[in-house]
KEKE-3310 file (N, C-alpha, C; in steps of 0.2 Angstrom, whole numbers, plus 5000, padded with zeros to 4 digits):
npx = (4571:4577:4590:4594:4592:4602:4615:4619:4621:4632:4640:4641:4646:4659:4663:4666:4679:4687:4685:4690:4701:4707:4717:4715:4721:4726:4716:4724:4737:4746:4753:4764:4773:4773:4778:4791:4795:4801:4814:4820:4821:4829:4841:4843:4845:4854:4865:4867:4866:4877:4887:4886:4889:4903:4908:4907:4916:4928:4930:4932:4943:4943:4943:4951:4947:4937:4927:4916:4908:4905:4901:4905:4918:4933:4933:4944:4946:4955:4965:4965:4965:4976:4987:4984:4989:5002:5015:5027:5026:5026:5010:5006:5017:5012:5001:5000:5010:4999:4991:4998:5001:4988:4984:4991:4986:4973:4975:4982:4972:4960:4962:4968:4957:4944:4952:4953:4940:4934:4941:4934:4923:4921:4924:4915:4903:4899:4889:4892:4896:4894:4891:4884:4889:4903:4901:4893:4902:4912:4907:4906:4916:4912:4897:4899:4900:4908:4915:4918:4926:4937:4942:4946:4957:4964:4969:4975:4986:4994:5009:5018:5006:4997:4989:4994:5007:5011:5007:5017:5029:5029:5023:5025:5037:5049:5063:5069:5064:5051:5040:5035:5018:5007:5014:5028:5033:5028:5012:5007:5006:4998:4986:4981:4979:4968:4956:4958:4952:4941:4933:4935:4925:4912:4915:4916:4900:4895:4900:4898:4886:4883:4887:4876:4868:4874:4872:4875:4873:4881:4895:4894:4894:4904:4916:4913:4917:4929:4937:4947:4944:4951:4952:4936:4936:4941:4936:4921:4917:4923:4918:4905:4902:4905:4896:4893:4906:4910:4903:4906:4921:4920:4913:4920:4933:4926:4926:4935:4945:4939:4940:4942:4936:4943:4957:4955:4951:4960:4971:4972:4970:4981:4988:5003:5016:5016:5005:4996:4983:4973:4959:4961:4970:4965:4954:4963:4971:4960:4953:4963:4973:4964:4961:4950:4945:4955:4954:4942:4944:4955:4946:4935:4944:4949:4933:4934:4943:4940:4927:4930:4939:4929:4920:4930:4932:4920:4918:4927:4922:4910:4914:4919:4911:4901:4909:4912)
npy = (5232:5228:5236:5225:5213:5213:5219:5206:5196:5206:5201:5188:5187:5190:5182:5172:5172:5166:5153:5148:5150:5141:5125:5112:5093:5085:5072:5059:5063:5056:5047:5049:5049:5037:5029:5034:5030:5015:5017:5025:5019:5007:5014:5019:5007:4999:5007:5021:5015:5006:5013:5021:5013:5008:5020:5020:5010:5013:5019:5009:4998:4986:4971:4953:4948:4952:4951:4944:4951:4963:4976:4975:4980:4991:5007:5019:5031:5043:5035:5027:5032:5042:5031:5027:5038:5040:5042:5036:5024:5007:5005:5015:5019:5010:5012:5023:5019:5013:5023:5031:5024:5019:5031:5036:5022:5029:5039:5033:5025:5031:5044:5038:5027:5037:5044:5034:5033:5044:5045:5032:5036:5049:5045:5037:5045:5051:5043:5028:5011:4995:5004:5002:4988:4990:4999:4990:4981:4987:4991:4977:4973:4982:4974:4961:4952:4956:4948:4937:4942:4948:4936:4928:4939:4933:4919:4924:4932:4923:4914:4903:4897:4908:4918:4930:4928:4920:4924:4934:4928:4914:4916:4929:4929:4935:4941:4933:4928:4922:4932:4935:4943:4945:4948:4955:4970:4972:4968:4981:4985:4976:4977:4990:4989:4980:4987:4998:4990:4987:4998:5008:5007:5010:5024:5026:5021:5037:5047:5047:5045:5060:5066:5065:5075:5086:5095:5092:5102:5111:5108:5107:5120:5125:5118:5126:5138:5134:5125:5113:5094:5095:5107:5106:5096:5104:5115:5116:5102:5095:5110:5108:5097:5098:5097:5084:5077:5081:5074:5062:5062:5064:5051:5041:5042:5039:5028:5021:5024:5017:5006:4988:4973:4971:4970:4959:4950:4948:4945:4936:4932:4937:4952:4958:4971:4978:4980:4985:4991:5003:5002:4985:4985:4991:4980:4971:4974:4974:4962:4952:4954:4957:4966:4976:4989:4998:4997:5001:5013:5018:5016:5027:5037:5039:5040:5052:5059:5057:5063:5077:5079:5077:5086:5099:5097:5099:5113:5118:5116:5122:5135:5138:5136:5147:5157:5155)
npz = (5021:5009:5011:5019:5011:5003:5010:5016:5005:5000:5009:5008:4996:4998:5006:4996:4988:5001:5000:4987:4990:4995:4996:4985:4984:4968:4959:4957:4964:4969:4961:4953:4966:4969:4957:4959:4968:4969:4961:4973:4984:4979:4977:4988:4994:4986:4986:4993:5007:5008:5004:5016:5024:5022:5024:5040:5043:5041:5049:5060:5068:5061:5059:5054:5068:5072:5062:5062:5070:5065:5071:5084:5084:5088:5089:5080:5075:5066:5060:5052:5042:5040:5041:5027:5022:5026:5018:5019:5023:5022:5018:5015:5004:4995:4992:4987:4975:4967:4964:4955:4946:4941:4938:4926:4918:4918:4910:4898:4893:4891:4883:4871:4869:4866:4855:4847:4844:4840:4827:4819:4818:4812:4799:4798:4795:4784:4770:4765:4753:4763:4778:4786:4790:4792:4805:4814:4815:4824:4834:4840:4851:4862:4862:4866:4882:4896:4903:4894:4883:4890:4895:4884:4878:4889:4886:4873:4877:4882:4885:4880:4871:4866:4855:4852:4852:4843:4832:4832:4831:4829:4815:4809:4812:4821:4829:4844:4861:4865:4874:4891:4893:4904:4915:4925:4919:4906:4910:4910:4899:4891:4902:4896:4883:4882:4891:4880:4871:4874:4879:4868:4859:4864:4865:4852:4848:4853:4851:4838:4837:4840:4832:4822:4824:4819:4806:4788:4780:4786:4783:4770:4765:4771:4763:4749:4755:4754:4766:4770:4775:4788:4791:4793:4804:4816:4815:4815:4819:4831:4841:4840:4844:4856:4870:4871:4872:4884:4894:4888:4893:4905:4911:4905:4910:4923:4925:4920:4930:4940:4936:4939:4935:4924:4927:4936:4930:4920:4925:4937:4954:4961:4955:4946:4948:4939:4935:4945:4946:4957:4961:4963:4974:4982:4984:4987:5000:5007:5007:5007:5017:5025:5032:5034:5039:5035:5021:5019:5022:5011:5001:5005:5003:4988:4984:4989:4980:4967:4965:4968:4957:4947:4950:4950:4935:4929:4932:4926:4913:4912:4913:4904:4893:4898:4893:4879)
capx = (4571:4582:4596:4596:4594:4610:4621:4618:4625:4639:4643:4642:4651:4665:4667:4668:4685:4692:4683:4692:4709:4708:4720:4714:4723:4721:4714:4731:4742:4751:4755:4773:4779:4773:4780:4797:4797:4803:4818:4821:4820:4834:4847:4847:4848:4862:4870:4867:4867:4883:4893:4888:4892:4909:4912:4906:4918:4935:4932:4935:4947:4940:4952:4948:4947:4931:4923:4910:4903:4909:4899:4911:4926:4935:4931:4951:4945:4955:4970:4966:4966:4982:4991:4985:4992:5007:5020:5035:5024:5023:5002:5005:5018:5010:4995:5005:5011:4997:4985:5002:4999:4979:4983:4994:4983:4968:4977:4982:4966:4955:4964:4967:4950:4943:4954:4949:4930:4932:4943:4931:4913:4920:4926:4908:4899:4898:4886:4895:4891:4894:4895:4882:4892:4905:4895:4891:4909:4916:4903:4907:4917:4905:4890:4904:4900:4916:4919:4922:4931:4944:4945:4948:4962:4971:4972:4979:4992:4999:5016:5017:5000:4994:4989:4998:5017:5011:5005:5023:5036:5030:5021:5029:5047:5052:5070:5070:5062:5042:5039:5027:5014:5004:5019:5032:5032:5023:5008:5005:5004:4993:4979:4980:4977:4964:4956:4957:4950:4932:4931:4934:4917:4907:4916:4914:4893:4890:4900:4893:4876:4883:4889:4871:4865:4875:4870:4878:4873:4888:4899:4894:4896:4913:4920:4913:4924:4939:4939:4949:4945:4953:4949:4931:4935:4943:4931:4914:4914:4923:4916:4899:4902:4906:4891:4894:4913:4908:4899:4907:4924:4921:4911:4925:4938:4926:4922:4944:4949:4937:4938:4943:4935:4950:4964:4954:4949:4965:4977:4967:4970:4987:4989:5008:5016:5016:4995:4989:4978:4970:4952:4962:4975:4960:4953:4967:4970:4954:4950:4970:4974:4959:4958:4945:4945:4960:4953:4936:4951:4955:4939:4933:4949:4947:4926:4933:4947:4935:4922:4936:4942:4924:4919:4934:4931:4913:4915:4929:4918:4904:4914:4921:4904:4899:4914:4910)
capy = (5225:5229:5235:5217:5208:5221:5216:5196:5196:5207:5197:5180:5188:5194:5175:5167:5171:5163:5146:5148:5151:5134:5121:5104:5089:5083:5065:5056:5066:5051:5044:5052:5048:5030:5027:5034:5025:5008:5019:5027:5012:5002:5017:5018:4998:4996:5012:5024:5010:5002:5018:5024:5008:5007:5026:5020:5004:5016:5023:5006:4994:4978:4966:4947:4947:4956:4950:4940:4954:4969:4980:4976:4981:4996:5014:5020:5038:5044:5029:5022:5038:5044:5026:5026:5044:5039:5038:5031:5017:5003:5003:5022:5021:5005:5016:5029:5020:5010:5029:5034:5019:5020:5038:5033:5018:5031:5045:5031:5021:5037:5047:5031:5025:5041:5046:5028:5035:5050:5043:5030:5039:5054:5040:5034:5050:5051:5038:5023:5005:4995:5008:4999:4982:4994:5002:4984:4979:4992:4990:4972:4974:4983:4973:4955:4952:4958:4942:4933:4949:4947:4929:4927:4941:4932:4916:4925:4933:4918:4916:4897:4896:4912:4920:4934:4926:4912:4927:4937:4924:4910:4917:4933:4928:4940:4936:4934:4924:4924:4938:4937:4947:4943:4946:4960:4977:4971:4968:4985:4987:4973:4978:4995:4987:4975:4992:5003:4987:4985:5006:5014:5006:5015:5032:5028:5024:5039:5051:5044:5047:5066:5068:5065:5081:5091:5097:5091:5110:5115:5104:5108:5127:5128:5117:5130:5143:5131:5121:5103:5091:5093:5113:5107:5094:5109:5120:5114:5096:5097:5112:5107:5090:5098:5094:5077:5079:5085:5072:5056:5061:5061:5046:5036:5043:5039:5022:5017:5025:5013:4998:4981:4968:4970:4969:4955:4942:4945:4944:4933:4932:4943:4954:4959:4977:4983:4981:4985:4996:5007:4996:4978:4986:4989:4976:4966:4979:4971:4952:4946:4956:4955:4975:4982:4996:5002:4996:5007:5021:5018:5017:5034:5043:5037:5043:5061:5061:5056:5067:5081:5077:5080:5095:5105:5097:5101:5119:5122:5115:5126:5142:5139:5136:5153:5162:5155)
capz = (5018:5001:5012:5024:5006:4999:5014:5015:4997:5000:5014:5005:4990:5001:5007:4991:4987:5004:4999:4983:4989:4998:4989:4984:4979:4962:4957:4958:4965:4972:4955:4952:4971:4968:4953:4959:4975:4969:4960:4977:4987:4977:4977:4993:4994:4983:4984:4998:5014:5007:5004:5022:5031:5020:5028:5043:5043:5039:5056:5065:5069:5058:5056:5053:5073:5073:5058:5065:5074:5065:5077:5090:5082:5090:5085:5078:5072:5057:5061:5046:5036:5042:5039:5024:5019:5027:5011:5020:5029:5018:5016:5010:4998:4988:4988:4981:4970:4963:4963:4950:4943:4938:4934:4921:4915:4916:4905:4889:4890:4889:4878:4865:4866:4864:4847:4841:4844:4836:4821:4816:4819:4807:4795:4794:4796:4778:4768:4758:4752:4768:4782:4792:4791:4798:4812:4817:4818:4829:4840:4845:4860:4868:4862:4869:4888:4898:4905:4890:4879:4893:4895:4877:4877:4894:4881:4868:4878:4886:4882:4876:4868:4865:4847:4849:4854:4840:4826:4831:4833:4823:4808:4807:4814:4824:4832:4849:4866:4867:4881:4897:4892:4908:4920:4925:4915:4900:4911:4910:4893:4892:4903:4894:4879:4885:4892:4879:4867:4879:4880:4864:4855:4867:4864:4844:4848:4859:4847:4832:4840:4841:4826:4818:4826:4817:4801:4783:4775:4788:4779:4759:4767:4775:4759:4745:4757:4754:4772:4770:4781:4797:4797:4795:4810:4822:4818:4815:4823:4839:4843:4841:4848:4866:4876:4871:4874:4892:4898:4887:4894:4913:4909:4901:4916:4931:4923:4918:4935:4943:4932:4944:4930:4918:4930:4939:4926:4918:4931:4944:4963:4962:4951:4946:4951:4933:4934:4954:4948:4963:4964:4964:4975:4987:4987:4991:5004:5011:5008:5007:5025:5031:5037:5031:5040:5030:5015:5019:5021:5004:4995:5006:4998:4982:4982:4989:4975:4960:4968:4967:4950:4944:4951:4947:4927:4927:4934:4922:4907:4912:4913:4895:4889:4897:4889:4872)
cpx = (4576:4589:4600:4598:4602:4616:4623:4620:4631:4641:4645:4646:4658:4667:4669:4674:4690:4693:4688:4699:4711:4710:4718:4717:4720:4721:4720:4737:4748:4755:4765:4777:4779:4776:4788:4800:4802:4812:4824:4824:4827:4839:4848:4848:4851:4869:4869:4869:4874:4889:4891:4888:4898:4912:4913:4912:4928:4937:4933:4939:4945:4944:4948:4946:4940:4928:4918:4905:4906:4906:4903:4915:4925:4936:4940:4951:4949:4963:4972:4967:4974:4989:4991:4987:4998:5013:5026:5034:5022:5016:5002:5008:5015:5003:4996:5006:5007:4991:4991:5000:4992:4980:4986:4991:4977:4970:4976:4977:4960:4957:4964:4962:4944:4945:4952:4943:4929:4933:4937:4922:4914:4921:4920:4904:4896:4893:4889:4892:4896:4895:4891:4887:4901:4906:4895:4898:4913:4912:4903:4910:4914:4900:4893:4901:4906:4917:4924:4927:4937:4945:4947:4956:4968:4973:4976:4984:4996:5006:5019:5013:4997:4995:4994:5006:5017:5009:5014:5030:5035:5028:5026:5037:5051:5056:5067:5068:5055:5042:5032:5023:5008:5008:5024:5030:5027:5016:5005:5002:4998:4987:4976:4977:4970:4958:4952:4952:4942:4929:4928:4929:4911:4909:4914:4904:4892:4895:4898:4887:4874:4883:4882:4867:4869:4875:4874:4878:4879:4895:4901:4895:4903:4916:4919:4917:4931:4940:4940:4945:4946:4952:4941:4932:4938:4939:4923:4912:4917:4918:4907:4897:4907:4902:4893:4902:4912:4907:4902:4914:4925:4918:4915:4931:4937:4926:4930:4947:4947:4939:4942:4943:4941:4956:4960:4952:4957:4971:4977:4970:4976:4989:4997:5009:5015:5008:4993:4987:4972:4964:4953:4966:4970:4956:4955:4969:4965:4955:4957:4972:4971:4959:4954:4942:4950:4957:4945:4938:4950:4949:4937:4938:4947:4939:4929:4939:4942:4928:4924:4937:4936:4920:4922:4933:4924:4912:4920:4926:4913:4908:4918:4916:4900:4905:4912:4904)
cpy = (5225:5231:5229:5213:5211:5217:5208:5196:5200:5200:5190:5181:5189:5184:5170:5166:5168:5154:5144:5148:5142:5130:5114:5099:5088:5078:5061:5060:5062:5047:5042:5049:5040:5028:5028:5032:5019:5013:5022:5023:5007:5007:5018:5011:4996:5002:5018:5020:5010:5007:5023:5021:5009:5014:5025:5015:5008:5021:5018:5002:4988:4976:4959:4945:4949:4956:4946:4943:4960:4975:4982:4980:4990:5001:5015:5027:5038:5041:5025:5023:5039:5036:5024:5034:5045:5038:5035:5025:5012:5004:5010:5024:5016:5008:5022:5028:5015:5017:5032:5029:5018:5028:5039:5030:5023:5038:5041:5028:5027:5042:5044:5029:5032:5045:5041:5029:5037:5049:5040:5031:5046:5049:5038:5039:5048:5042:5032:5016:5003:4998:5005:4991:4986:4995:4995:4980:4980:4991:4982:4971:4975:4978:4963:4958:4952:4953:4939:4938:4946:4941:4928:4933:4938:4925:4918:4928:4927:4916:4909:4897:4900:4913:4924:4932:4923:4917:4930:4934:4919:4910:4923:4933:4932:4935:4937:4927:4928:4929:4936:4942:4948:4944:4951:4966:4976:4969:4972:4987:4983:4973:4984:4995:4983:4981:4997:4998:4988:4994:5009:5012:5010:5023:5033:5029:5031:5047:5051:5047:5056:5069:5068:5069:5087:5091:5096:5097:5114:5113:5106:5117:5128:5124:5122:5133:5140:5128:5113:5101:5091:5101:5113:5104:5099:5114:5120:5107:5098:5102:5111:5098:5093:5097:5087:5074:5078:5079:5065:5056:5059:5055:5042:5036:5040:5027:5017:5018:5019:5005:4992:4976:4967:4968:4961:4951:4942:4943:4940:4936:4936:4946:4957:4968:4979:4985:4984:4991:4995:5001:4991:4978:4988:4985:4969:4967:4974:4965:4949:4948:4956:4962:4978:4990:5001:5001:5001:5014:5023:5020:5024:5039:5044:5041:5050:5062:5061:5062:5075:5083:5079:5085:5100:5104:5101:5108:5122:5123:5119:5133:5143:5138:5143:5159:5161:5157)
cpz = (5013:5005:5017:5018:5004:5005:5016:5007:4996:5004:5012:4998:4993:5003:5002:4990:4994:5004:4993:4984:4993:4994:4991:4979:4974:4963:4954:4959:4966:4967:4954:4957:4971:4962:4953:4965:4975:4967:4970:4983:4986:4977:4983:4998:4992:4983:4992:5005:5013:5007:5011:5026:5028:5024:5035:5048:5043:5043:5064:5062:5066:5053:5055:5062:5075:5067:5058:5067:5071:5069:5082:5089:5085:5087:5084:5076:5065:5058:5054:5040:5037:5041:5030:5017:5022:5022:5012:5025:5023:5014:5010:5005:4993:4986:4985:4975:4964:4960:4954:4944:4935:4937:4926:4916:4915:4909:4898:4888:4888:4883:4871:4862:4863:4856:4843:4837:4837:4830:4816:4816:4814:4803:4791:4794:4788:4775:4762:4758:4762:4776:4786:4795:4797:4805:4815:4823:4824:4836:4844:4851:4864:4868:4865:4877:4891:4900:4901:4885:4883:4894:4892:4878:4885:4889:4877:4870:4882:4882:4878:4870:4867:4858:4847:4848:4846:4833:4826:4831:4826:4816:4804:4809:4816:4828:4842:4854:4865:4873:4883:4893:4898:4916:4920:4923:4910:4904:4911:4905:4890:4893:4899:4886:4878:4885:4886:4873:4871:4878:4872:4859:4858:4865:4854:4844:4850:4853:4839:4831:4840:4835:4819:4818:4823:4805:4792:4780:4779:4784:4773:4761:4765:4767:4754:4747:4757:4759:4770:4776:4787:4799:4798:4803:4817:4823:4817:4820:4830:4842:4844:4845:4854:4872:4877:4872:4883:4895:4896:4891:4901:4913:4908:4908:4923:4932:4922:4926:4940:4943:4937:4940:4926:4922:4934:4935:4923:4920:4935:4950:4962:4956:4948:4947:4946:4933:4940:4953:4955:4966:4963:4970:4983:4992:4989:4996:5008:5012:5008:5013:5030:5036:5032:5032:5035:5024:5011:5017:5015:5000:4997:5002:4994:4979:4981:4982:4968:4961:4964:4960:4947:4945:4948:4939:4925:4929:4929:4914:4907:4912:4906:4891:4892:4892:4883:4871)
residu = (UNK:UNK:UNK:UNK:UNK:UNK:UNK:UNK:UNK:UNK:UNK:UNK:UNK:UNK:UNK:UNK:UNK:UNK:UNK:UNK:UNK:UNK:UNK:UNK:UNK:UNK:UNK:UNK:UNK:UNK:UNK:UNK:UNK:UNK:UNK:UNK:UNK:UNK:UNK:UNK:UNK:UNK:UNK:UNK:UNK:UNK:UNK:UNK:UNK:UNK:UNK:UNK:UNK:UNK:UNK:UNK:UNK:UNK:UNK:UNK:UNK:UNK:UNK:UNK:UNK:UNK:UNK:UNK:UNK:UNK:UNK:UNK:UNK:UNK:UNK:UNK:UNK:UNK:UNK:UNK:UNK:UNK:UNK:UNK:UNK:UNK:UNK:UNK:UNK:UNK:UNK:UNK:UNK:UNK:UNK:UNK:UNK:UNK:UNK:UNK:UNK:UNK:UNK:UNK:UNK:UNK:UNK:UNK:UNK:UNK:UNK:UNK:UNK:UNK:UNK:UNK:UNK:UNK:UNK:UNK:UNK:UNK:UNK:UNK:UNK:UNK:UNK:UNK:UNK:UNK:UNK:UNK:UNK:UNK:UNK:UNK:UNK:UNK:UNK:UNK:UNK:UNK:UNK:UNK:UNK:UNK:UNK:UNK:UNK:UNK:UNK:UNK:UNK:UNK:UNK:UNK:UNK:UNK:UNK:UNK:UNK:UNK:UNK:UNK:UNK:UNK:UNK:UNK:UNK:UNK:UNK:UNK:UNK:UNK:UNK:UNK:UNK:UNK:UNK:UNK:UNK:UNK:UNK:UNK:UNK:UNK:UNK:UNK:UNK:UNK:UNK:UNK:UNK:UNK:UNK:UNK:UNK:UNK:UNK:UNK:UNK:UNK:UNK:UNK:UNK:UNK:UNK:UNK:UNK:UNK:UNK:UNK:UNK:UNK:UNK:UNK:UNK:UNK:UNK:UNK:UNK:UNK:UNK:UNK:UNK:UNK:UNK:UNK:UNK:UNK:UNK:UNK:UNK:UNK:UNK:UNK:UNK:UNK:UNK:UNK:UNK:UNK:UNK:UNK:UNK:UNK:UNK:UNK:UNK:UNK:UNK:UNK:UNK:UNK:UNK:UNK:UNK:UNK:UNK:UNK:UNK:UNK:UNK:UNK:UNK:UNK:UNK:UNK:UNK:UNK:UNK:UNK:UNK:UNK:UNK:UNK:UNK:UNK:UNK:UNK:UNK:UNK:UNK:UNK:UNK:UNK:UNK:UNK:UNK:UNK:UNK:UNK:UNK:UNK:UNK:UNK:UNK:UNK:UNK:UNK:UNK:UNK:UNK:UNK:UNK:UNK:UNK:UNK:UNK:UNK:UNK:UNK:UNK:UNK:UNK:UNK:UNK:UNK:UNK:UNK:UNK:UNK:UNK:UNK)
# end
């Protein structure tokens, strides 16, 4: 009798731990995927559909003949790839040379507005009477809606009635003829101005914001050993202001290479050959020829080029942050 009871008690002991390996939801597991569904849902409604029908779109033949029904349109394979990497066919050298163009205009507006940043964010690091009236200031462009930023700078370069012709001719007398500012060569400098106006507030907030993570006791440091000014700023701030380097500068390149709005409010419907930057040079490629098969071309290029351009930065940034 003691060894049946003995063996019904191993035996029920012996299956406990298979009841216990058995896994059971918890009481809202479902919380997290509901909560990022909605998130989920809208990227790929605004963003994932769009950039795989545009892919899909720069493998046909869709021209205004077949806009009604683009479905129709005749599959072309890679015709509209190859046309538009053609540099001695009209479509390929104007995409040539509007890609030199926006390389150009992406080098001085990033660079520029980027030194502005840096300038006026060490400038006010330190605490004086108005440094938030300051702070305030700089940040207006950004905190201005791009519409009207640019609206206002295509009045003031108008070449009659503009401020600026009307501050450097008539106030301050300088010899000459009022200059297009809006037209030919000087369009370029123009938008880049325009450009690096809208941008370099962002770079002054966002390194500002970094420069508040580093520590004033590195400062009153380095100056007892003797460090001016610009050897504390090469070897205390840059270097500690590189994660936020890293991430504001492809930020600022992916966002200038892109940019259309600027070149497009202030230029309107055709923009001049000193401006056609890349994403107006598209989409006139598109809506003004009415082939949007090619102009899908383009924009496909353009992602694998920016794609390109950020990988190779972000894998050399990471292998100089293991070396350091």
């Amino acid at each position: 009798m003691t060894a049946t009871t003995t063996t019904r008690k191993s035996g029920a002991a012996g299956k406990a731990p298979r009841r216990g390996n058995r896994k059971t939801r918890r009481a809202g597991w479902w919380l997290p995927y509901a909560l990022l569904a909605p998130a989920v849902l809208f990227e790929l409604v605004i963003h994932v559909i769009p950039m795989a029908t545009g892919i899909w779109i720069s493998f046909l033949k869709l021209t205004k003949m077949y806009i009604a029904n683009w479905g129709n349109a005749p599959f072309s394979g890679l015709k509209n790839y190859q046309l538009a990497l053609d540099f001695n066919s009209a479509v390929g050298s104007g995409l040539l040379k509007s890609f030199l163009i926006t390389a150009a205009f992406t080098v001085l507006v990033v660079a520029i507005s980027w030194g502005l940043g840096m300038a006026a964010a060490v400038a006010l690091q330190k605490s004086f009477f108005g440094r938030g009236f300051f702070r305030t200031l700089f940040l207006i462009p950004y905190a201005l809606p791009m519409y009207a930023g640019v609206i206002a700078w295509k009045f003031m370069l108008q070449k009659d009635n503009g401020a600026l012709n009307h501050f450097l001719f008539d106030n301050l007398g300088l010899p000459g003829d009022k200059p297009f500012w809006l037209i030919g060569d000087n369009a370029f400098v123009s938008v880049v101005i325009v450009a690096i106006w809208r941008l370099w507030p962002f770079a002054f907030l966002m390194l500002m914001a970094g420069l508040q993570s580093i520590p004033n006791d590195v400062y009153e440091a380095s100056a007892v050993d003797g460090a001016k000014p610009l050897r504390q700023w090469s070897a205390i701030t840059l270097p500690m202001l590189r994660p936020v380097n890293m991430v504001l500068l492809l930020v600022m390149f992916l966002w200038t290479f892109n940019d259309f709005n600027t070149p497009f409010v202030l230029f309107g419907g055709s923009q001049p050959p000193a401006g056609d930057l890349i994403s107006f040079h598209i989409y006139n490629a598109s809506f003004l020829t009415w082939n949007f098969g090619s102009g899908a071309a383009m924009s496909v290029l353009l992602l694998l080029f920016l794609l390109l351009v950020s990988g190779i930065y972000l894998l050399f940034m990471n292998r100089r942050k293991d070396r350091a």
